[in-house]
Steps between C-alpha positions, in 0.01 A plus 500: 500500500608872455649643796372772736657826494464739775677865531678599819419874513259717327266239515178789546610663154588171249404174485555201299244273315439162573575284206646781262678655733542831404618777696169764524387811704302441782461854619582740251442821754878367635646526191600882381857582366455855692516289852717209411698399201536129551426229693699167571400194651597129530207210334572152664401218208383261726473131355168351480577140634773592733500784719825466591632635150513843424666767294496845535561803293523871555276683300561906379135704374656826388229711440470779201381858534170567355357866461273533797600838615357832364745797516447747757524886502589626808448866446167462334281824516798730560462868381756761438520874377681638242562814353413615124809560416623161555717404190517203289669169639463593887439219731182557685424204707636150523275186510563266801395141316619182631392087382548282747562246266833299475765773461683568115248323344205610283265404752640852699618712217246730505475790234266803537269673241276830523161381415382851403734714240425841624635660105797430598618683868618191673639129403668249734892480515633200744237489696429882548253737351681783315346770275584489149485846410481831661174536752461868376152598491410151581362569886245286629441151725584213268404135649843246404353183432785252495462126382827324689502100347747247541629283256377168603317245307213608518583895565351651843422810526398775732364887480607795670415856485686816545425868510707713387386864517656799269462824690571853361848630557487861630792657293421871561741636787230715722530851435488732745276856466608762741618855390827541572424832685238562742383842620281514817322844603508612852 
């Protein structure tokens, strides 16, 4: 008859089938890549008609990363305030994304993309927002909308939204009006 196999650890996540005896998940909640990379255990073949024979072998499940984990912007909703007469190519604010998927892979490179064009004012360099041309004349509240997605198979993505508003910048010195001579009457 075939022999039984039974594992010495781990026995509440894999199991082995009777008569096939392949190695299978029992409890796939246990197994994540993000909480432990591998497991190794020992299965004892024991013989059918004699207990007293056995063999054992140590057994390695190395698991792969799958992309489970949306990337996350930590400085969603931030607002700033810049003057009109910011120029072209000036950083404004810098998006705090992170993937907590393996590191250096696809599954956490994450790239950023304005979801709204705006004519033109701002575009995304290396992960911060940056206007593209001069804000002159361009005052006003405008709302970011970022799409940050990883590069996983299948891509994950998340939204964000800035605000970024253009305020007038006062370039008139004040001018004071006062004669330069005052006569008073007695």
């Amino acid at each position: 008859g075939f022999p039984t196999l039974e594992l010495s650890d781990y026995s509440n996540t894999f199991g082995i089938t009777p008569g096939t005896h392949n190695l299978i998940v029992t409890n796939a909640d246990r197994v994540d890549f993000d909480t432990m990379r591998s497991f190794q255990f020992v299965v004892t073949a024991v013989d059918a008609n004699d207990n007293s024979l056995t063999s054992t072998a140590t057994v390695t499940v190395s698991l792969l990363d799958v992309n489970d984990l949306n990337p996350v912007v930590h400085n969603d909703g931030e607002r700033i305030v810049v003057q009109d007469n910011t120029a072209a190519m000036v950083n404004l604010l810098t998006i705090n994304v992170t993937d907590g998927d393996e590191p250096d892979t696809p599954n956490s490179a994450v790239t950023i993309t304005l979801d709204i064009d705006f004519g033109g004012l701002f575009t995304i360099v290396n992960q911060t927002i940056v206007t593209q041309m001069p804000l002159s004349g361009s005052t006003g509240q405008y709302n970011i909308a970022i799409v940050a997605q990883d590069g996983g198979s299948p891509p994950l993505s998340t939204n964000a939204m800035f605000i970024i508003e253009v305020v007038n910048t006062n370039q008139y010195a004040p001018v004071i009006d006062i004669p330069s001579e005052v006569n008073f009457t007695e």
